[in-house]
C-alpha positions in Angstrom: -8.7 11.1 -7.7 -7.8 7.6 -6.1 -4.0 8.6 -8.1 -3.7 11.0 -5.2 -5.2 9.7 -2.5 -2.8 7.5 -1.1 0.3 9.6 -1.4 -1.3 12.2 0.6 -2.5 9.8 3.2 1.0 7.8 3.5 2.7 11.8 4.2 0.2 12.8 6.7 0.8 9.2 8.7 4.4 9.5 8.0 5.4 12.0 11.0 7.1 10.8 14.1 8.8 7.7 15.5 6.7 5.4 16.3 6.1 1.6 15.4 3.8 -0.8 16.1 5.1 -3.9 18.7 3.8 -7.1 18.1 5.8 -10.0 20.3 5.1 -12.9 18.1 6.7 -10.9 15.4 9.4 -9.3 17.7 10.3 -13.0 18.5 10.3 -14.3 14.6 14.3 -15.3 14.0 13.5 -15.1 10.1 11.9 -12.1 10.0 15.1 -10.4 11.6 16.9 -11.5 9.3 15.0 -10.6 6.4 15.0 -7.1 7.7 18.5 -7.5 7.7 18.5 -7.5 4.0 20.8 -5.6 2.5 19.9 -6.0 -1.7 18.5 -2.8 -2.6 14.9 -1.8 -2.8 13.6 -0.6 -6.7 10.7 2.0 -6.3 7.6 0.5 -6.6 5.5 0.9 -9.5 1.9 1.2 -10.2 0.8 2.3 -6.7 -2.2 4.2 -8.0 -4.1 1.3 -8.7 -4.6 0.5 -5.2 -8.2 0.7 -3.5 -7.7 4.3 -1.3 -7.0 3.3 2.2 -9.1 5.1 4.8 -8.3 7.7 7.4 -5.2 5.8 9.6 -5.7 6.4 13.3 -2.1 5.9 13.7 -1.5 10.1 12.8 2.4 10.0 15.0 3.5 6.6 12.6 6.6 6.7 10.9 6.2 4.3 8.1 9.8 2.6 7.8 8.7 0.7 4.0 6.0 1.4 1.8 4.1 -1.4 0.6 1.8 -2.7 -2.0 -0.4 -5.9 -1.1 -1.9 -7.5 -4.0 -4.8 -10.0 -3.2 -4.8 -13.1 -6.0 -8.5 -13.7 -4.3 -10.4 -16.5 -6.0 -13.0 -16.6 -3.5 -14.6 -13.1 -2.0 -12.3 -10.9 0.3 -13.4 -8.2 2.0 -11.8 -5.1 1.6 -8.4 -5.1 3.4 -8.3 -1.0 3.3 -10.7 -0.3 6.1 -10.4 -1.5 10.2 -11.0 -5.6 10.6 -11.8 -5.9 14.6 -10.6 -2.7 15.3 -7.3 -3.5 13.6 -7.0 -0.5 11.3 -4.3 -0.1 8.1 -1.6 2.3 9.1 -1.4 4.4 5.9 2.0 3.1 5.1 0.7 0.7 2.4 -2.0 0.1 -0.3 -3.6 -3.1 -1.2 -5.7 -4.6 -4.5 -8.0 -7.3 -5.1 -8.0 -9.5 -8.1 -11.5 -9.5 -8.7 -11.4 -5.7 -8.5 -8.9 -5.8 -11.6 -9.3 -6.8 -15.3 -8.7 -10.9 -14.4 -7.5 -13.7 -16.7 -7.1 -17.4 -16.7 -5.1 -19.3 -18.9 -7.6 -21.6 -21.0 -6.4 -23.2 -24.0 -11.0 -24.0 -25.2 -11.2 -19.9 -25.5 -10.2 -17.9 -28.2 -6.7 -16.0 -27.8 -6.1 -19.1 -25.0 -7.2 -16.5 -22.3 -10.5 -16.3 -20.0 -11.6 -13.4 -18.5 -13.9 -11.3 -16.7 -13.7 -7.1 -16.5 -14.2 -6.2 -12.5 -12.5 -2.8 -13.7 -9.2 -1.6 -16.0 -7.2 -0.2 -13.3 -5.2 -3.4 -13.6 -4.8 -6.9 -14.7 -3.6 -10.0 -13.3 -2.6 -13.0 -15.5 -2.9 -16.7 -13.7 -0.6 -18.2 -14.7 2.5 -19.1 -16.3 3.5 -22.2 -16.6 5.6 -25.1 -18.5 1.8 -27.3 -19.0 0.2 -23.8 -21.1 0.9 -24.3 -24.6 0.3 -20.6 -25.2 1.2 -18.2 -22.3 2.3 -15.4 -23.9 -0.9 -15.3 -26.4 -3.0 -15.4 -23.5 -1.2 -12.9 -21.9 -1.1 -10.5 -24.7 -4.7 -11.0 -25.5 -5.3 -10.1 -21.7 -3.4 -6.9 -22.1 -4.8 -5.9 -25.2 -8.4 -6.5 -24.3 -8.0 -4.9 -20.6 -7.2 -1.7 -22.5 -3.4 -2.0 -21.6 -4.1 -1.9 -17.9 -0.9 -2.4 -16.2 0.0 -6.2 -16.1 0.2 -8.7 -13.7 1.2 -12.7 -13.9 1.9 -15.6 -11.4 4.4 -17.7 -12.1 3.9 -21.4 -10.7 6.9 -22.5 -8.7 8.2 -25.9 -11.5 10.3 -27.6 -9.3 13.5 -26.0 -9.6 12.9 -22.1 -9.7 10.1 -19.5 -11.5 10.5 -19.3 -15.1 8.2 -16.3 -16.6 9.1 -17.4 -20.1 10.1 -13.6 -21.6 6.9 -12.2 -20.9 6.4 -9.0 -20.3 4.7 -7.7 -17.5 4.6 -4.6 -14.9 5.0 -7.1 -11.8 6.3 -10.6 -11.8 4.2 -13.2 -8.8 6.5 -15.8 -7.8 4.1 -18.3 -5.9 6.0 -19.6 -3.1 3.9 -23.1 -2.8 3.6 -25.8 -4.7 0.4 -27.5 -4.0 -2.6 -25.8 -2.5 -1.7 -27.3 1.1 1.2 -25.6 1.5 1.5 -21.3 1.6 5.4 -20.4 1.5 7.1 -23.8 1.0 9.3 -22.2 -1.2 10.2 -19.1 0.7 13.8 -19.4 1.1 14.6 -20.3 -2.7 13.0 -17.0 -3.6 14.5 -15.1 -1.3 18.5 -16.6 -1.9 18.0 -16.5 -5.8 14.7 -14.6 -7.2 14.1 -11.9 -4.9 15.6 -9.2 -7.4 13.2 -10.4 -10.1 9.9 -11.7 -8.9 7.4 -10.4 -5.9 6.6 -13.2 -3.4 3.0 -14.8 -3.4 2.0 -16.6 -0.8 -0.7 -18.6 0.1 -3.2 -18.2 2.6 -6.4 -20.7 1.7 -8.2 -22.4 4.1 -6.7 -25.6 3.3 -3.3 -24.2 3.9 -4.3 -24.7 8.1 -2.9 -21.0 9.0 -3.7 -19.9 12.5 -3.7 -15.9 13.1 -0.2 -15.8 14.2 1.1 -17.8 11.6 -0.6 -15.4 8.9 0.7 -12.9 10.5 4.4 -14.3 10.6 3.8 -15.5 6.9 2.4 -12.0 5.8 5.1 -9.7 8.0 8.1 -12.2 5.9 7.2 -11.6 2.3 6.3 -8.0 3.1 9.4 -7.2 4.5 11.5 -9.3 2.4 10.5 -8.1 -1.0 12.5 -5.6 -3.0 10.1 -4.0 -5.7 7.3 -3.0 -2.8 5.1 -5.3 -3.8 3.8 -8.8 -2.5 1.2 -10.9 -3.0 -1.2 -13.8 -0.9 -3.2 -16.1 -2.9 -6.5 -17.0 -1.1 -8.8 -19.7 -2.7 -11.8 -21.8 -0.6 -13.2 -24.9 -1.9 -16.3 -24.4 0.5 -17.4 -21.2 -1.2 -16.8 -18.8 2.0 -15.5 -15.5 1.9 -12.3 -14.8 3.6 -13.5 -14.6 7.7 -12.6 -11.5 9.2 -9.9 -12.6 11.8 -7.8 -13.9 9.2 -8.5 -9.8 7.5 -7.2 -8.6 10.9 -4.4 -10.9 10.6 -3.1 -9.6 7.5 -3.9 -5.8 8.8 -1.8 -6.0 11.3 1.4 -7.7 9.7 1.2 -5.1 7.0 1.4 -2.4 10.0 3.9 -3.9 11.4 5.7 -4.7 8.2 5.7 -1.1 7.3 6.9 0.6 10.5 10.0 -2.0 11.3 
């Protein structure tokens, strides 16, 4: 059922011409010219294993881009598909959490060089590939297998000089646009001039990273608009245990809607 739930909420929201305004993001001289962009889009793949969005009080949107967030959450998020201080989703884009997915860690200790822990076989998400893991594409194939062939997801750390998913195979390609944990798109630009084609963008939104609202939101509105497959991705990860607060939800809410209708 959640197959065709989306599609028929994204055509009933998808009616007239109207967007949402925003004037942080109106102002953002990058995000103009991301939307700018002219590489072509590739349709975007998997979009039935997002969590069903509910009922969009936005029923005159047009919806300019459909989008699919995917949430590399580490820490407890909320559910991103329901209103956030009365910011509500538009219908124009889906959203996944890792922990709602099949999820595996790279750990050389465990057998098949892979840990992981079933929250569902919709999907899977791989973290992650890198020059330091021995055995990446074990790991990965051992997550694939055992997930019952869910479709595949990996991050791919940024090494210095580009992302570098080593020939492995997967439905979506994470290109994490940071480096350390203190930074959240660091690497934004060398994605975008180079890798954009290839790899969805993953940014990062911990705690640690220092993010106000409007900077998620400017963060959040880039990456969505800039990416060419229709999907991106935010890492969130808090070393004090707390679940993602529910401004920084809202945050994320409303870039997506304004992603999707500019």
């Amino acid at each position: 059922m959640m197959k065709h739930l989306l599609p028929l909420v994204l055509a009933s929201a998808c009616t007239a011409d109207v967007a949402i305004d925003d004037p942080d993001l109106d102002n953002d001289p990058e995000l103009e010219a991301m939307a700018g962009d002219t590489m072509p889009e590739t349709p975007a793949v998997d979009v039935d294993t997002v969590e069903p969005i509910a009922a969009s009080l936005h029923a005159d949107l047009a919806c300019a881009h459909h989008r699919y967030l995917h949430v590399a959450n580490f820490s407890f998020v909320d559910k991103l598909s329901e209103c956030v201080n009365g910011i509500c989703p538009n219908g124009c884009w889906g959203v996944q959490r890792r922990t709602s997915g099949f999820a595996c860690d790279y750990d050389a200790g465990a057998s098949g060089d892979v840990a992981e822990r079933d929250g569902g076989t919709t999907f899977a998400s791989y973290n992650e590939i890198k020059s330091l893991n021995a055995h990446d594409d074990v790991a990965v194939a051992r997550c694939e297998a055992d997930s019952g062939h869910a479709p595949m997801r990996t991050y791919t750390v940024w090494n210095g000089a580009g992302w570098d998913s080593e020939g492995i195979a997967a439905n979506i390609h994470f290109a994490e646009l940071f480096g350390t944990q203190e930074e959240a798109t660091s690497e934004l630009w060398p994605w975008y001039d180079r890798y954009r084609g290839s790899y969805a963008p993953l940014g990062n939104i911990s705690p640690n990273v220092g993010l106000g609202a409007i900077d998620i939101e400017r963060e959040v509105a880039r990456i969505c608009t800039a990416t060419r497959n229709g999907w991106l991705a935010l890492y969130y990860y808090n070393q004090a245990g707390d679940s993602m607060s529910d401004w920084k939800r809202a945050a994320i809410i409303a870039a997506m809607n304004y992603c999707t209708t500019h």
